[in-house]
C-alpha positions in Angstrom: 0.0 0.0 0.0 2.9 2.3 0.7 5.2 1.6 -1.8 8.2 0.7 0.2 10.6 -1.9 -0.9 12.6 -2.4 2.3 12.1 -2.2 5.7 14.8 -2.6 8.4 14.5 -2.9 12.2 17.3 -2.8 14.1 17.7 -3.9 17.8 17.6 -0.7 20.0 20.8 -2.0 22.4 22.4 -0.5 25.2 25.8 -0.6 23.0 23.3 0.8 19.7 21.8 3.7 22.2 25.7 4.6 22.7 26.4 5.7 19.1 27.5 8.5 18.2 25.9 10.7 15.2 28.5 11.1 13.0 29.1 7.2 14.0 25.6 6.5 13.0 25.8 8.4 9.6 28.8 6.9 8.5 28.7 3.3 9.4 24.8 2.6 9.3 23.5 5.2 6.8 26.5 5.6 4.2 28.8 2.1 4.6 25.9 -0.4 5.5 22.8 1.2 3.7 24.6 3.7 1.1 21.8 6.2 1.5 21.5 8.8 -1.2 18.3 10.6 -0.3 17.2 11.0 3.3 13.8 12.0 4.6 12.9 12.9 7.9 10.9 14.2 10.6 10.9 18.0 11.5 11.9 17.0 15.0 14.0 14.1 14.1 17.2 13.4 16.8 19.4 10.9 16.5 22.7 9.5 17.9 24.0 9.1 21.7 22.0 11.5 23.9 19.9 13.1 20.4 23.0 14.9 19.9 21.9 14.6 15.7 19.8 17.1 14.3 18.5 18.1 10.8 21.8 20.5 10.5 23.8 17.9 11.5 22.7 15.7 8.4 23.0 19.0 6.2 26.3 19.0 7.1 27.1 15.1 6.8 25.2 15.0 3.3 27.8 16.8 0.8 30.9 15.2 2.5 29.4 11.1 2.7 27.3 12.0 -0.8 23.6 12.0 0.1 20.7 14.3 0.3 18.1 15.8 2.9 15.0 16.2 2.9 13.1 17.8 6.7 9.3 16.9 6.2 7.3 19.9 7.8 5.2 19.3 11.2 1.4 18.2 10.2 -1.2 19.5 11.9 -4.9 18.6 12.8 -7.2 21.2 14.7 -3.5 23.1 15.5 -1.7 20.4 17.1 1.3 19.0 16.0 0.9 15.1 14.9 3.4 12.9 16.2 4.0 8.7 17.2 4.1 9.8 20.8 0.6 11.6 20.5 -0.8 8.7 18.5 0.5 6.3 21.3 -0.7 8.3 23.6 -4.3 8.5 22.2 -4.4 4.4 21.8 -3.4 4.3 25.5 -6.5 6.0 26.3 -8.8 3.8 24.2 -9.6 7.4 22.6 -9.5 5.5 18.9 -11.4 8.1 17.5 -8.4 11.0 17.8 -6.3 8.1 16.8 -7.6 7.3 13.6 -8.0 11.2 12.7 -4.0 11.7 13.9 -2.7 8.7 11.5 -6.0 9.3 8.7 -7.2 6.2 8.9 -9.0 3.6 11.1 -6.2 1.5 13.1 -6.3 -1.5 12.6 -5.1 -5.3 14.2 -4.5 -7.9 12.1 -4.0 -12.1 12.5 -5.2 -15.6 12.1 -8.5 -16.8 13.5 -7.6 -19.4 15.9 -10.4 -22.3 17.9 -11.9 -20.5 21.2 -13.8 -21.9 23.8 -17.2 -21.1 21.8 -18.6 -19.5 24.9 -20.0 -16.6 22.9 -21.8 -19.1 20.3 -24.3 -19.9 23.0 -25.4 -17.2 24.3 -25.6 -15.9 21.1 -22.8 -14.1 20.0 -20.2 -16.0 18.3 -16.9 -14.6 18.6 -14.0 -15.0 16.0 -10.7 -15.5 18.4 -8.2 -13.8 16.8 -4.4 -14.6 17.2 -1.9 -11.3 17.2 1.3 -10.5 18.7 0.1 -8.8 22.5 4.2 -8.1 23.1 4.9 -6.7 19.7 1.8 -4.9 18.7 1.0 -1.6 19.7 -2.6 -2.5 20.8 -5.6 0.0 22.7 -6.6 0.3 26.2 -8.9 -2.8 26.9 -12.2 -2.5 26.7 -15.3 -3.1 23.6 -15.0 -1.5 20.6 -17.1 -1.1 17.5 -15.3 -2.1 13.7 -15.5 -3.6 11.0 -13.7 -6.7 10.5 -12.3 -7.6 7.0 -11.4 -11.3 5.2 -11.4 -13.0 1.8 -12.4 -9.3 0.1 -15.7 -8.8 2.3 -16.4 -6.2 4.9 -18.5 -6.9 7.7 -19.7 -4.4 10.6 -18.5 -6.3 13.8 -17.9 -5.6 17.9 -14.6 -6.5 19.7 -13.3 -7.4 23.3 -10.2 -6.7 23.5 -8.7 -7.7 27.0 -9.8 -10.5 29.2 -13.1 -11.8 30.2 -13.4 -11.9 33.6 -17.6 -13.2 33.4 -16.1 -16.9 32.4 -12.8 -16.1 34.8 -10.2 -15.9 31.9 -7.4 -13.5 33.2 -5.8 -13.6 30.0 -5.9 -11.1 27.1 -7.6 -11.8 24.2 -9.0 -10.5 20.9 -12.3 -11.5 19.9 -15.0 -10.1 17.2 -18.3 -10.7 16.6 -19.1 -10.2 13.0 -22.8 -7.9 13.3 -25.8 -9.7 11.8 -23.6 -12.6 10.3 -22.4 -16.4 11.1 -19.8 -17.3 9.1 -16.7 -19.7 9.8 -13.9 -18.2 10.0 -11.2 -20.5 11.6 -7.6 -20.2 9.9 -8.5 -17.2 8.3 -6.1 -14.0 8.0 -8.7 -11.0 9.3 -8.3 -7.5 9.5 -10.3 -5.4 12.2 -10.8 -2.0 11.8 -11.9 -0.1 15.3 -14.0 2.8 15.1 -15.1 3.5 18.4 -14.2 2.4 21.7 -17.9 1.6 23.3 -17.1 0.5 27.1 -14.5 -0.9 29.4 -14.1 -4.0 30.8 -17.2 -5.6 32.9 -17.9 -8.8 35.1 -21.2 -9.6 35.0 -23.5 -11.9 37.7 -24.0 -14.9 34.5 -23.9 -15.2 30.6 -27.0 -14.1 30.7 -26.4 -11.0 32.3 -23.6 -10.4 29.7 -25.9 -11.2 26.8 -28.1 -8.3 27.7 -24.6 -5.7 27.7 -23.8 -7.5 24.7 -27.0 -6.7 23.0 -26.6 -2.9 24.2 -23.3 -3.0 22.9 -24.7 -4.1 19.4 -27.1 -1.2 19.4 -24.6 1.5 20.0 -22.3 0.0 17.2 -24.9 -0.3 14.3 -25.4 3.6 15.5 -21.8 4.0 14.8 -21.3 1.9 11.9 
């Protein structure tokens, strides 16, 4: 979607966190990479205690033979965008300045793996789906409205993210319940979109007591959706 060829991720060490900028510049971005143009942030800092600035790089580029280019700040309703802000924002479960910071709904994506099938019998069956809680930058727990995507269709849907303390499950989970649907989605690769985050996370008396939330929950995301 983005157009870029390569991506590399390098391990932020105590020894890496000790480089130097001109260090940096020369072994990483001209002997290892063999950068020619450079793009980044207007607050961009780089190198052992952010001694590297844009002027730093301006002064790097005609001696190691590359190019710079500072990308201006963006802003939305006068505030400066940024990653922190965005963070921030999912943090908060407020999805909705998240989504209008990075222009688009965020999203979690994995394989639908076998649940325990609790929310098929009450009603609400519940696609389990499988994602990286260490790696991924997820939201602040809680039920969200979406719309979860797979195999080219789009389908309005609800999500818990977090555990489910009703059935005593401590442990954190994604599952969405695809609005108005059935379909079986084991082993497929989904997409969920989150639009709005609807409530946090509840124990309720029985399953049937969480049916009725779940039905009001159901309501207030076909409003959104």
């Amino acid at each position: 979607k983005t157009g870029i060829d390569h991506l590399i991720i390098h391990p932020f060490t105590r020894e890496f966190s000790r480089t130097q900028s001109l260090d940096f510049v020369r072994e990483f971005l001209v002997n290892k990479i063999g950068v020619k143009h450079l793009v980044i942030g207007y607050d961009h800092h780089f190198g052992r205690n952010r001694e590297g600035s844009f002027d730093h790089l301006k002064e790097f580029g005609p001696i190691y033979g590359f190019e710079v280019e500072e990308i201006a700040a963006f802003d939305i309703d006068q505030v400066n965008v940024s990653s922190t802000k965005i963070r921030n924002a999912l943090a908060e479960g407020n999805i909705e300045l998240a989504n209008m910071y990075l222009g688009a709904p965020y999203s979690i994506s994995g394989r639908v793996i076998k649940g325990n099938q609790i929310g098929r019998t009450i009603g609400f069956p519940t696609a389990n789906i499988e994602c990286d809680f260490m790696q991924k930058l997820l939201p602040a727990d809680g039920v969200y409205a979406g719309k979860l995507h797979v195999n080219g269709h789009t389908y309005n849907a609800m999500a818990n993210l977090g555990s489910r303390p009703t059935i005593g499950s401590k442990q954190r989970k994604l599952e969405v319940h695809c609005i108005g649907t059935d379909i079986q989605l084991y082993e497929s690769e989904v997409r969920f979109e989150l639009y709005k985050f609807l409530r946090g996370i509840e124990e309720f008396a029985n399953l049937e007591a969480l049916k009725k939330q779940l039905e009001v929950d159901k309501k207030e995301a076909n409003l959104v959706l």
